[in-house]
C-alpha positions as CSV (number, residue, x, y, z in Angstrom):
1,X,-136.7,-116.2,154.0
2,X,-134.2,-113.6,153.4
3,X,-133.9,-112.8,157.3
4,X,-133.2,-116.3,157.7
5,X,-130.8,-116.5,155.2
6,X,-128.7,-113.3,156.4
7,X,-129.1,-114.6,160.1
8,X,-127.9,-117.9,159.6
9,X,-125.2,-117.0,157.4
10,X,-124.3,-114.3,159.9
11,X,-124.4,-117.3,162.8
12,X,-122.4,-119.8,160.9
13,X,-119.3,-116.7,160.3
14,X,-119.8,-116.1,164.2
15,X,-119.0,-119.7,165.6
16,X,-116.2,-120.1,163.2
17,X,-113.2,-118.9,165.8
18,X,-109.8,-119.9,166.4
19,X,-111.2,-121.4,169.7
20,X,-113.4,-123.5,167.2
21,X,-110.7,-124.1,165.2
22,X,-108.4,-125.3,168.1
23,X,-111.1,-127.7,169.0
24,X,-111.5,-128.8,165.8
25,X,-107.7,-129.7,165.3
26,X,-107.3,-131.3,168.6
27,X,-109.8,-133.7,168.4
28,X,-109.1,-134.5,164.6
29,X,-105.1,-135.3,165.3
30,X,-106.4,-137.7,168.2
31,X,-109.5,-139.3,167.0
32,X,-108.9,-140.8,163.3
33,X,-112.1,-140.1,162.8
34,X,-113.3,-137.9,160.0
35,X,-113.2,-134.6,160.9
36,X,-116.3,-133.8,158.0
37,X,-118.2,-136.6,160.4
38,X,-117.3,-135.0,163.5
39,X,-117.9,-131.6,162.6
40,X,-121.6,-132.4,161.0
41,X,-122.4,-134.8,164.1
42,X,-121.0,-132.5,166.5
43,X,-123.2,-129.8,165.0
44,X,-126.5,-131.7,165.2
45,X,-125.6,-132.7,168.7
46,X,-124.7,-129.2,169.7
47,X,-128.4,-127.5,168.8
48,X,-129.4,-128.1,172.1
49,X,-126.9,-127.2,174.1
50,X,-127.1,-124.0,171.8
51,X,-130.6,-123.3,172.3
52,X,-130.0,-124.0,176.2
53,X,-127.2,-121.4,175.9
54,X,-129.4,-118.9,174.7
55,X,-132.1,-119.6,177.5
56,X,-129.3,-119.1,180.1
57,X,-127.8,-115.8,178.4
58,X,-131.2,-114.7,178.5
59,X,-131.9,-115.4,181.8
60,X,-129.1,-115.3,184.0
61,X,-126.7,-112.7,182.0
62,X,-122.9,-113.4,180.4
63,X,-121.9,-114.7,183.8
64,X,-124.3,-117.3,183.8
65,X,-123.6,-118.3,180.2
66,X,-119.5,-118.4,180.8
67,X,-120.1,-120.5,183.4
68,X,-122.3,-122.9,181.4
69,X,-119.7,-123.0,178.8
70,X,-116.5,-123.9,181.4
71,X,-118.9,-126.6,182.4
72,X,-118.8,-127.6,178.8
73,X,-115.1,-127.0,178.3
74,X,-114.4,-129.3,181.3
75,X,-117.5,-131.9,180.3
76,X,-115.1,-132.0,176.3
77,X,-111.8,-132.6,178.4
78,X,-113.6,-135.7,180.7
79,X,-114.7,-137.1,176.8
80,X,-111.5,-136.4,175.3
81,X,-109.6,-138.3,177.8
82,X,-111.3,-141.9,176.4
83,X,-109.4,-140.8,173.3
84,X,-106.1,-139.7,174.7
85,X,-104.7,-138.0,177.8
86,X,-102.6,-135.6,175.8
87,X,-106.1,-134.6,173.9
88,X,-107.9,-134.4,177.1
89,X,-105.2,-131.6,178.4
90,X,-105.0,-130.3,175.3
91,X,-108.2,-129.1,175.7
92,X,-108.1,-128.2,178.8
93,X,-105.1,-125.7,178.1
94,X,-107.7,-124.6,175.3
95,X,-110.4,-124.0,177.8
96,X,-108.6,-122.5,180.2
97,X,-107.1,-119.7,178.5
98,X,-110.1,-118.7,177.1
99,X,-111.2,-118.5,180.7
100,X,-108.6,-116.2,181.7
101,X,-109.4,-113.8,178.6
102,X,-112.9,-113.3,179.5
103,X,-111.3,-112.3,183.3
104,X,-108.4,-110.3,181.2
105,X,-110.2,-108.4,178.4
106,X,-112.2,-106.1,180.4
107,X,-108.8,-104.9,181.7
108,X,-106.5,-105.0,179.1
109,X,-109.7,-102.9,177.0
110,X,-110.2,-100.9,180.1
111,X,-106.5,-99.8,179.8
112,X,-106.5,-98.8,176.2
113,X,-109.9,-96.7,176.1
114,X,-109.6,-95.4,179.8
């Protein structure tokens, strides 16, 4: 029980991120819904695709997972337009730039260490 506890707790700091965050915000100021109700539902809907993420890491290395997760990014933008357009890019702009830090951060971190 312990392990689980320190696991879990140690999982539930991990996916708490300003990307996270971002989301969150974006799709609160758009959607007058509940962000307490999105977050929870969100969560329950998201074990899956978490679980499926872990199969792909597993098998098919970070690449395959980043690419799984711009095909999510995008998959959120296509949602968020039924709520707004502005949400929709929103997230996009979201997406995208953490896109082009995976692609940035091996250089930038190359550059500082050598």
């Amino acid at each position: 029980m312990t392990n689980l506890l320190i696991s879990s707790i140690a999982f539930g700091l991990f996916i708490v991120c300003p990307r996270m965050a971002g989301m969150m915000h974006v799709i609160n100021k758009h959607s007058k819904v509940s962000i307490l109700r999105t977050v929870i539902t969100g969560t329950i809907l998201s074990i899956p695709l978490l679980l499926g993420m872990v199969f792909v890491f597993s098998h098919f290395g970070v690449w395959g997972a980043i690419i799984v997760c711009v095909g999510t990014d995008f998959a959120a933008t296509f949602i968020m337009k039924e709520i707004s357009k502005k949400a929709a890019l929103e997230t996009l702009i979201i997406a995208l730039f953490v896109i082009i830090g995976v692609k940035i951060a091996p250089l930038i971190s190359g550059l500082i260490v050598g």
